[in-house]
C-alpha positions in Angstrom: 3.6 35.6 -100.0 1.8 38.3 -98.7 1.9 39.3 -94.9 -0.6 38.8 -92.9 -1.8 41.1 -90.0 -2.0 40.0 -86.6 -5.7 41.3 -86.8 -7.0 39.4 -90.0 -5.1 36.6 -88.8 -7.0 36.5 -86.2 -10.6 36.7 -88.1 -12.1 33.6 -88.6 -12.5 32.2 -91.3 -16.1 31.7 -93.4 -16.3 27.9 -92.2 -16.1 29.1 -88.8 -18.3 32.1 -88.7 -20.8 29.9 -90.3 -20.7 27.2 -87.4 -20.6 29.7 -84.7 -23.8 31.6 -86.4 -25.1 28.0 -87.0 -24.9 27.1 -83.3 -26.4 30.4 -82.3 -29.4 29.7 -84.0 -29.9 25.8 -83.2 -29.3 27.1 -79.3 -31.8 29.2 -80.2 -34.4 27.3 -81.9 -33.3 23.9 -82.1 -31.6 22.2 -85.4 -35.2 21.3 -86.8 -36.6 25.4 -86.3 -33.6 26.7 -88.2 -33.1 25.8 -92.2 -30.4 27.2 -94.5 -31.9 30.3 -95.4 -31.7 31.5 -91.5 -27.8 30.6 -91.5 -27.1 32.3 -95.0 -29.1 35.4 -93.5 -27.1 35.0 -89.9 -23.4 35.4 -91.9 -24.5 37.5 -94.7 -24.9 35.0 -97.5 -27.6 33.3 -99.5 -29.1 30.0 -97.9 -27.6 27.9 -101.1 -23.9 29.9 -100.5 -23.7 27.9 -97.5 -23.5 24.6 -100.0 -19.8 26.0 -100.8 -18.9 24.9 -97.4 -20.8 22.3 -96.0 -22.9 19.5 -98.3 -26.0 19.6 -95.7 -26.9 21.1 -92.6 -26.7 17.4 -90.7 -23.1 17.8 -92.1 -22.6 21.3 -90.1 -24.1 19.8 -87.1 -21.7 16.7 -87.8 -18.7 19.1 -87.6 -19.8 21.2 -84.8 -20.5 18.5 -82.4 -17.4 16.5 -83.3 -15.2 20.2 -82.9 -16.7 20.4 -79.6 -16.0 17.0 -78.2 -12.5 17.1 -79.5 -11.6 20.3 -78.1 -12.6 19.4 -74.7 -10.8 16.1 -75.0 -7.5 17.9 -76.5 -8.1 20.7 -73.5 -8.6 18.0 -70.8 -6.1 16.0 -71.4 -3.5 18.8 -72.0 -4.4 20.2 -68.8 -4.0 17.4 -66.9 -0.8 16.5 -68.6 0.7 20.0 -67.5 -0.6 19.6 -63.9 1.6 19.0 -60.9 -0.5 16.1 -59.0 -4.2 14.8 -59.2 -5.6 17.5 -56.9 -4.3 19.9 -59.5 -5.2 18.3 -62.9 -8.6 18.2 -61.0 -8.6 21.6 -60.5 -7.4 22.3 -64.1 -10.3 19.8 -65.4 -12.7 21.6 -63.7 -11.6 25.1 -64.8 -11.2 24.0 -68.4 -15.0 23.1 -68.3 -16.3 25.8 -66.5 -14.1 27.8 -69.0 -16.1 26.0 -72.2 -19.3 26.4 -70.7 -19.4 30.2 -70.1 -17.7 31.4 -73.1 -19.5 29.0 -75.4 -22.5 28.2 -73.9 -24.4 27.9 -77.2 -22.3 25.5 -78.0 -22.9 23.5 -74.6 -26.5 23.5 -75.3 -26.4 22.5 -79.0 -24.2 19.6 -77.7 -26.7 18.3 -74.9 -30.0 18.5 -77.1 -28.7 17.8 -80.4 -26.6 14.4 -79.9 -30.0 12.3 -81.5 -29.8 14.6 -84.8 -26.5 13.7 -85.9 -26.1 10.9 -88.8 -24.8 7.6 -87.5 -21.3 7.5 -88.3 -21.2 11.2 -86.4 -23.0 9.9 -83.8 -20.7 7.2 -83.1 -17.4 9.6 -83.5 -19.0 12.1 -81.1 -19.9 9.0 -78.5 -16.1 8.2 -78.9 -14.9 11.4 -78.1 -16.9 12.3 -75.2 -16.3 8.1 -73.6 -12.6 9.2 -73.7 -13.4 12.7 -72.2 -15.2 11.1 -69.1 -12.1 8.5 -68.9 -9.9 11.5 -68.1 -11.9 12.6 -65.6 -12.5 9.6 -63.7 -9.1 8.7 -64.1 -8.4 11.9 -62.2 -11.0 12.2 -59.8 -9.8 8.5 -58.9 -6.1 9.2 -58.7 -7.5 12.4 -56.4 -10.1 10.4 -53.8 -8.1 7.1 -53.7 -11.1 5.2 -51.9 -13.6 6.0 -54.9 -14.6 2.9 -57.3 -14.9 3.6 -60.7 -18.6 3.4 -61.3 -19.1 6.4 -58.3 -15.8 7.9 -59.9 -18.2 8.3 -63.3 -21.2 8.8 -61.9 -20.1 11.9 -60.3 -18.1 13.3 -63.2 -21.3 13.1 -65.4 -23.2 15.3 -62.2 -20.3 17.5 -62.3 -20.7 18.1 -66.0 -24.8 18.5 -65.4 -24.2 21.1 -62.5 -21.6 23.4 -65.1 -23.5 22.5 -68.4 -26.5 24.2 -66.5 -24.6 27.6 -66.8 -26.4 28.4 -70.2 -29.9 28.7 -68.2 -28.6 30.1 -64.7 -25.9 32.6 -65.0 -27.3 34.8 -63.0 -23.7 36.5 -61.8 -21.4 38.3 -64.0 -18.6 36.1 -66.1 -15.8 35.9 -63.4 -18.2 35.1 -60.4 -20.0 32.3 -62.1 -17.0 30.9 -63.0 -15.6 31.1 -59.4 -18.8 29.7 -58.0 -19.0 26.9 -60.1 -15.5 25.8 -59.9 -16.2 25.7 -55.7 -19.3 23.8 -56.2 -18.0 21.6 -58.9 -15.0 20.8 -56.3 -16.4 20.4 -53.6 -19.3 17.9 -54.9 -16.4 15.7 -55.7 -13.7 16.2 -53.1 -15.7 16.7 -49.7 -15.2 14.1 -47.4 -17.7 11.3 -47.4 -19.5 12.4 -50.8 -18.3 9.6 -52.7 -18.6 7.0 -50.6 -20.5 4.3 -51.9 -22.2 2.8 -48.9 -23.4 6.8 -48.0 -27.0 7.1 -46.9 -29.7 7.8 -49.9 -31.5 11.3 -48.8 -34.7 11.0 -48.2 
């Protein structure tokens, strides 16, 4: 067998240049204002090429969203397992997804917009995934602010996830500020005392 260079080893391969242009373009446009052509032209092939890989472009979509949710659940989880206490697998958590969010933020986008375009049975996959993502995280967040029920526990993990999936439409600071920034909000929203308390005044 032939040896392979560290570099073309680390190409990727046609599949995933073709999801990565893919989710460019539906960031960009949405998954109904790009057809096959656009992706073909986006990676250097003809629109019907793309048919050599996927069988449809609802089947792309299928396997990007599905990618997505798994890796954050595989990341989360791996994180958390490797953590030494609940304030640090927070901390970890919380990195990992600021992490996603500013290096792939077209993927963050195509997730939160394009959920209601995926077939059924990849609808229900995705749903599974990101239900077991969320469980991490109020498992942890729990485990972290003993006092906080589970209901307040998932509430503010989905507002944690809302303040750093925002990042696609506010990075106003360069890569490494944002990131710090975000992980200090995300933290603190969570962590401050009193925040969580479920009998805490509404604000008017």
């Amino acid at each position: 067998m032939a040896d392979v260079s560290p570099t073309e080893a680390a190409k990727p391969n046609r599949r995933e240049q073709i999801l990565t242009a893919a989710a460019e373009l539906f960031a960009r446009h949405g998954f109904h204002g790009v057809g096959i052509d656009d992706i073909g032209a986006a990676v250097g092939i003809s629109g019907p090429a793309l048919y050599r890989h996927f069988r449809s472009k609802d089947a792309m979509l299928g396997e990007m969203l599905t990618s997505i949710s798994e890796r954050l659940l595989d990341g989360g989880l791996a994180r958390v397992d490797a953590s030494n206490g609940p304030e640090d697998a927070l901390r970890a958590l919380v990195g990992w997804h600021v992490d996603f969010a500013l290096d792939d933020p077209a993927l963050i986008t195509v997730q939160i917009r394009n959920l209601a375009n995926l077939t059924d049975p990849d609808r229900r996959r995705v749903r599974a995934l990101q239900r077991r993502y969320v469980e991490v995280w109020v498992d942890t967040i729990r485990r972290t602010v003993r006092e906080v029920d589970e209901p307040t526990a998932r509430a503010a993990a989905h507002a944690v996830f809302g303040l750093i999936n925002s990042t696609p439409h506010s990075a106003h600071l360069d890569r490494d500020q944002m990131a710090a920034l975000l992980s200090r909000m995300a933290l603190a929203s969570v962590t401050t005392a009193g925040v969580l308390e479920a009998d805490a005044s509404p604000v008017v």
